[in-house]
N, C-alpha and C positions, 0 to 999 in steps of 0.2 A: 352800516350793519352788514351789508353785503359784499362789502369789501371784506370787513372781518373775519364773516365766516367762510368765505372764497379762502383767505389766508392759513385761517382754522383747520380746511379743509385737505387743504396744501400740503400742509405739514405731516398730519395724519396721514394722508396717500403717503409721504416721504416714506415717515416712519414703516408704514406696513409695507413697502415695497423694497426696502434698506436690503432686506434679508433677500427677499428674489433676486434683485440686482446682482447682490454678492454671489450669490448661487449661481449666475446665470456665468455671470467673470470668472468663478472656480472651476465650474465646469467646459467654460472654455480653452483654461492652462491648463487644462489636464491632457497630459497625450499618455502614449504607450509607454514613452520613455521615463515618463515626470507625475507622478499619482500621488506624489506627496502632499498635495496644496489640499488643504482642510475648509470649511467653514465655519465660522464663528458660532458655538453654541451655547449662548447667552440667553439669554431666556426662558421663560417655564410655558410659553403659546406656543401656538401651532405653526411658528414660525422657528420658534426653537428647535421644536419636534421633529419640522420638518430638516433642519439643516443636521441632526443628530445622525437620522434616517441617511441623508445622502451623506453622510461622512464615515457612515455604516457601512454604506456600498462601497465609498471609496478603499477603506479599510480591505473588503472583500478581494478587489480587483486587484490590488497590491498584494496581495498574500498570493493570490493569484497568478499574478506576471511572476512573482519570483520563486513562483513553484516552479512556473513552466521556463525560467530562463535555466535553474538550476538543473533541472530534469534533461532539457537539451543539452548544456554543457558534463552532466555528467554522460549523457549518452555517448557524448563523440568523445569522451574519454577514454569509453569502455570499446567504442569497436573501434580508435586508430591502432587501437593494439596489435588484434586480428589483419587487420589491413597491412600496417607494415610489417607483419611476419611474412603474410603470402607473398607482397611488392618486395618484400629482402629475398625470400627464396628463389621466385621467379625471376629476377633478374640476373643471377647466378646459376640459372638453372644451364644444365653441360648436356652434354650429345650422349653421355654412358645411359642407357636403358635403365640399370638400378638406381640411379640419383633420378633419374625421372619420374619415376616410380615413387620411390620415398617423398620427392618434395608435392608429387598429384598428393598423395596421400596427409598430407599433410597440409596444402591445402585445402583441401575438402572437412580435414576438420575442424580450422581455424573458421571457414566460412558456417559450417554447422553450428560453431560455435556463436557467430554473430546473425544467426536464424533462428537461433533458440530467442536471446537475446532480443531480438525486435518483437519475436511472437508473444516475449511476455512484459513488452513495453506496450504493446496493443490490448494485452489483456488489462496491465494497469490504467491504458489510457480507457478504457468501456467500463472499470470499475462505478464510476458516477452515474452510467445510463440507467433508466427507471425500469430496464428488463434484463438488467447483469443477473439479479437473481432470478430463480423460474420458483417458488417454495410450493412443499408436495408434504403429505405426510411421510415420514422414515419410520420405521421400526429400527427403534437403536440398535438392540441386540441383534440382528442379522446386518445390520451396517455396518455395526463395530466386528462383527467378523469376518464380512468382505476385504474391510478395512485391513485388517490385519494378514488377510491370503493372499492381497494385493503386494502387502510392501514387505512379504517375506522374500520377494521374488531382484529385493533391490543390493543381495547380499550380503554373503558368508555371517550373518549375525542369531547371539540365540535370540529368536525371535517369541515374544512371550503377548498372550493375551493377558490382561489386568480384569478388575469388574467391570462386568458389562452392563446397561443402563436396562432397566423392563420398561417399556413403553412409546410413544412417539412422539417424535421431533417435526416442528412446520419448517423445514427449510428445503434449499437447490441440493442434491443428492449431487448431483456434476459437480458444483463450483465447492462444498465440503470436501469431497472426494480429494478432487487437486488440492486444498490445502493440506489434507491429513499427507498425500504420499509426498510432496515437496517439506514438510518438516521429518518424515521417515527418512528420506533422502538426506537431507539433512543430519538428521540422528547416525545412520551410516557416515557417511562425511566424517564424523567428531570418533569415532567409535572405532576397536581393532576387532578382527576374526575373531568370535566366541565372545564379544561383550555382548552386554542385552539390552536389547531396543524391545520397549512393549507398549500396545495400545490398548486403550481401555476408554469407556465412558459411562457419566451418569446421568440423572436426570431430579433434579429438587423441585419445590413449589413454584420457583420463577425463572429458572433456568438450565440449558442445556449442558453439557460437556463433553469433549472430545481430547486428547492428550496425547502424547506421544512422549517416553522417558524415557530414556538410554543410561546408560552407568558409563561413558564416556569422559571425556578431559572437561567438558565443564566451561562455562562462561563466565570471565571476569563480570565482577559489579560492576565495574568501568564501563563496560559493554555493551551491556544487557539493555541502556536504555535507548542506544543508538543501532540495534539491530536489527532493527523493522525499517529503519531509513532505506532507500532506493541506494542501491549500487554501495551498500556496504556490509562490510563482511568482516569477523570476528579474529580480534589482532590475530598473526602467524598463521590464519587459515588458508591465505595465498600459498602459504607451503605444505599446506597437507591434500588440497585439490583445486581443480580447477572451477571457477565459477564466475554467475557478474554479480552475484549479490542481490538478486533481487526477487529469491524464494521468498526470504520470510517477509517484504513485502507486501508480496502477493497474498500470503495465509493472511496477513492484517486487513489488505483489503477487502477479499472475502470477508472474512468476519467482520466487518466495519459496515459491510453491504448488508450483514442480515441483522446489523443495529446490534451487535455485537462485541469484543474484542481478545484479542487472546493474551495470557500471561504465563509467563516465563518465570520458573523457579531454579537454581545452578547456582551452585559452589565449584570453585576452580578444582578440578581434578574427581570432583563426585556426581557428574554429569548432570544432565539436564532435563527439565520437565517442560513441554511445552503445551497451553491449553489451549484448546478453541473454546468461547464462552457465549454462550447463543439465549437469548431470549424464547423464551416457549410460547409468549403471546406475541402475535405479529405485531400487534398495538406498540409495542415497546422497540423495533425497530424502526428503519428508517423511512421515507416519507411513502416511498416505492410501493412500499407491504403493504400499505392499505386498500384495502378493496381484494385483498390474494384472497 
């Protein structure tokens, strides 16, 4: 009998321990390089549950690595540019005082360019910390008119106020702020002298709004859903300005931060609407807000 149940015993430790073992061997083939390898989740116990759990994490981590592999390789896409224009210039550079001139100046602004650049790689890298946003109360209607005094100042456009919202908003007055003027900016960008760029907002029973519409060239379909990606920029616009692509972005992450998101309305050639969409109850945004 005591043999039996030692046996009985044996097997059962087996069984319940099957699942740890395999976990323990999953998580030791895991490296940085290799997050593929999964757990068996077979099961409806707490052994199931558990193995669901860490394949969950694994899931995370690999979404993860190849956010940040892509994000690195699109970086050093974006500044070898800047780099070998000033290394082409400077190497060429001559002893005439005008060509030296021209090519400082010219370095100075390819380097400007790859300082913009970093400073809002650093913005999208703090986008996730639990104090990116600061939320305060806003008074819309004196926001939306800041708003709009602001980014008259970004060029020759008829610039128009839309409705403006009565009441207040719990959000970062800073981190809105930069969204609204990098999509006016924007709006300019796509827009000629005397089209109209206008801002407006409202406010309903569960949410915010902030927009920015221009009567501009307009966003293909094709486009529209790939525009918020990091370091990408709307076919043919490499030839209408300079940029790295990574404004609209940043307005996503803001808005993503305050548990919100923004959507884009554009027909090619009948320009474009872009919305910030903000939750009115901190409850409904993301984990941060609680306790604001």
């Amino acid at each position: 009998m005591f043999l039996l149940a030692s046996a009985a015993a044996w097997l059962a430790v087996g069984r319940v321990l099957r699942p740890v073992r395999q976990l323990t061997a999953t998580a030791r083939s895991v490296s940085q390089s290799n997050l593929t390898q999964r757990v068996d989740e077979s099961g409806s116990d707490e052994a199931g549950e558990m193995a669901r759990s860490f394949n969950s994490m694994l899931v995370r981590l690999e979404n993860g690595a190849r956010e940040q592999r892509r994000l690195v390789q699109d970086a050093s896409h974006e500044l070898r540019d800047p780099i070998t224009i000033c290394r082409g210039h400077l190497e060429v550079l001559g002893p005439d005082p005008a060509d030296r001139q021209i090519t400082v100046e010219l370095v100075l602004d390819e380097l400007d360019r790859m300082s913009r650049t970093v400073d809002d790689l650093e913005l999208l890298s703090d986008a996730d910390r639990p104090d990116f946003v600061q939320p305060a109360q806003i008074d819309m209607r004196s926001f939306t008119n800041e708003l709009a005094a602001k980014a008259s100042a970004l060029g020759p456009r008829n610039w128009m106020l839309d409705p403006t919202a009565e009441g207040a908003l719990l959000a970062d007055r800073h981190r809105l702020t930069e969204a609204v003027m990098n999509l006016a900016r924007n709006a300019v960008h796509n827009t000629l002298a005397g089209q109209t760029v206008a801002i407006g907002s409202s406010l309903d029973g569960a949410e915010g709004r902030l927009w920015v519409r221009d009567t501009g060239r307009g966003i293909l379909l094709s486009d529209q859903a790939r525009i918020f990606d990091r370091f990408t920029r709307g076919r043919d616009a490499h030839r209408l300005y300079r940029g790295s692509g990574l404004g609209l972005a940043i307005v996503n992450s803001i808005a993503e931060a305050h548990g919100g998101r923004v959507e884009v309305e554009s027909d090619l050639g009948a320009g474009a609407t872009f919305t910030i969409v903000l939750p009115l109850r901190p409850s409904a945004g993301k984990e941060q807000w609680r306790g604001s």
